[in-house]
N, C-alpha and C positions, 0 to 999 in steps of 0.2 A: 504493500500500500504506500509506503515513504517512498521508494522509488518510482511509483504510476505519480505520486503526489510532485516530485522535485521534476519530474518529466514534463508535468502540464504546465506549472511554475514558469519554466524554460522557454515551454512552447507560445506560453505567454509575454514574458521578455522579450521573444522576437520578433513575435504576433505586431506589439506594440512598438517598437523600435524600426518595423518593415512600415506600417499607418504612418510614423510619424515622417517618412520620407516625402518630399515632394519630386517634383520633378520640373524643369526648367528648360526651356528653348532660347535658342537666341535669335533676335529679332533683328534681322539680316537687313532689313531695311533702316535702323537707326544704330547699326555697330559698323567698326570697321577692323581690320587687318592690316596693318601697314608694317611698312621693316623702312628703315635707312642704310647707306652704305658710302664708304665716303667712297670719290671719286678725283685718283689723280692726285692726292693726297691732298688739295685744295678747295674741294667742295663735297656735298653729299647728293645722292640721288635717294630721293623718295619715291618710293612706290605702294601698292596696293595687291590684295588679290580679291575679288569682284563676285566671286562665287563660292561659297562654304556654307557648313551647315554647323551645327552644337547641339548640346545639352549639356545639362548638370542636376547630380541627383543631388539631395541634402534632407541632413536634417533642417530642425528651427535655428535659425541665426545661424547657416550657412555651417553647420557644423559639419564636419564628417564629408565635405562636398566633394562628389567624384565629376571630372568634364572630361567630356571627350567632345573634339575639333577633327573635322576632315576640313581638306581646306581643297578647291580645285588647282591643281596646277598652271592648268590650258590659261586664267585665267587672269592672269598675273597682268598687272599695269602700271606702265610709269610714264605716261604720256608720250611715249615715241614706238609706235612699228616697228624702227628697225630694232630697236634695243629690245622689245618685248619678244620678237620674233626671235633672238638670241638667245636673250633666258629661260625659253620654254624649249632652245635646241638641245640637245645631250650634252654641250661645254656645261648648260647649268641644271635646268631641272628636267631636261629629258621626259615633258610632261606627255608624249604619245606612252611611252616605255612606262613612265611613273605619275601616273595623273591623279593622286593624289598624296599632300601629306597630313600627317595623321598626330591627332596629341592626345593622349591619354595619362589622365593626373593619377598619380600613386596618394600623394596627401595635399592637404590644404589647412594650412596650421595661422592660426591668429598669431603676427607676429608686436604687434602696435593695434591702438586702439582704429580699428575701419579701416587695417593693413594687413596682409596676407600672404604667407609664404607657400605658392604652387609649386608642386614639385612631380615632372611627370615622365613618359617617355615621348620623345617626337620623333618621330619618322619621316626622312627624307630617301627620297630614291629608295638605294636597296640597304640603308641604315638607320639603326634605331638609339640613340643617345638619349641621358639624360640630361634634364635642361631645368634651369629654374627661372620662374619668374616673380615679381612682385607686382602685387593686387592691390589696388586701395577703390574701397568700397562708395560709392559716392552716393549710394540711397536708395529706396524702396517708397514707390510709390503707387496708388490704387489709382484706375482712370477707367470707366465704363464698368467698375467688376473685374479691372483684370489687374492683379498684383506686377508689378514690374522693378527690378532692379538694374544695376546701374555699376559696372565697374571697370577700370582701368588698370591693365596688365602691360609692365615691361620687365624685358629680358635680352641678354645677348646671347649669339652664338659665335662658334667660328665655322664657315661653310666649307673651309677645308674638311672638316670630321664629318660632314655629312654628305661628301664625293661631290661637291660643286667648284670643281679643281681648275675653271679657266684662268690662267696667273699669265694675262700677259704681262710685261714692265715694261716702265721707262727706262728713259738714257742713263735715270741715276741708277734702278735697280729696283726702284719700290713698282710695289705693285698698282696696276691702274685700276684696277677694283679691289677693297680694303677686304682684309682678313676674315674682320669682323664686321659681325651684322646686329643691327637694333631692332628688335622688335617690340612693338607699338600696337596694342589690340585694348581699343573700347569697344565694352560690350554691354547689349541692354540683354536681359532675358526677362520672358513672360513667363511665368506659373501654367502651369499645364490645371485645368481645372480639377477637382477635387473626384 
């Protein structure tokens, strides 16, 4: 009987803890995806990717938050043809061969108050690293019945480790597209209804 007893107990603990999960979409029409890169060791190129999807499960107050990002490849922008037509060729993301990358969070830990330390795997081409970024929370708001939050993540990478190996250089030696990359992702997500 104590063990049917500690069993249902149990069954109850995660009964309640699976309810108390929500679930979250991101709202592709007022979030974006941008990365920076400097260029020529003089300037930076800003660009975008124009097609992606998300979610995020959680507890109350974001606790325990799992997200997962596909991001389209094909989709990438930075206001020039020729240079978009480059970075979707195999020198960078080889988006016919790899047309999507992929981010799936391990933890999401409060680091400061309405600050966030994500911590996940992302996957570019045919590599999967981990990568961290920093979250801060900017608000929760209700508009028609629909819950919506609001937050802003950055992080760097270096796209050497994720096979995006084009290194032409200059006369001096450096490279004309930078090592390292910024990423830049505001996001809103809507509450999936109850």
């Amino acid at each position: 009987p104590m063990k049917k007893l500690s069993t249902l107990l149990i069954l109850l603990v995660l009964g309640g803890s699976l309810q108390a999960q929500s679930q979250w979409t991101i709202d592709t029409t007022h979030s974006s995806v941008q990365f920076k890169v400097t260029h020529m060791l003089i300037s930076s190129v800003t660009g975008s990717f124009r097609s992606y999807s998300g979610l995020m499960r959680c507890d109350d107050q974001f606790a325990n938050a799992q997200i997962e990002v596909n991001i389209h490849t094909e989709s990438i922008f930075t206001d020039n043809i020729r240079r978009d037509m480059h970075l979707r060729a195999d020198d960078f993301f080889g988006a016919e061969t790899y047309p999507e990358i992929r981010f799936s969070s391990s933890s999401f830990t409060e680091i400061a108050e309405n600050r966030y330390l994500i911590v996940g795997d992302l996957s570019i081409r045919d590599v999967t690293k981990p990568v961290e970024l920093v979250a801060d929370y900017k608000g929760s708001i209700i508009v028609a019945g629909k819950e919506m939050a609001g937050f802003e993540a950055k992080g760097t990478i270096n796209r050497f480790d994720f096979g995006l190996q084009w290194d032409d250089t200059l006369d001096s030696g450096s490279l004309v597209v930078g090592e390292t990359v910024d990423l830049i992702l505001n996001i809103k997500f809507t509450r999936a209804a109850d």
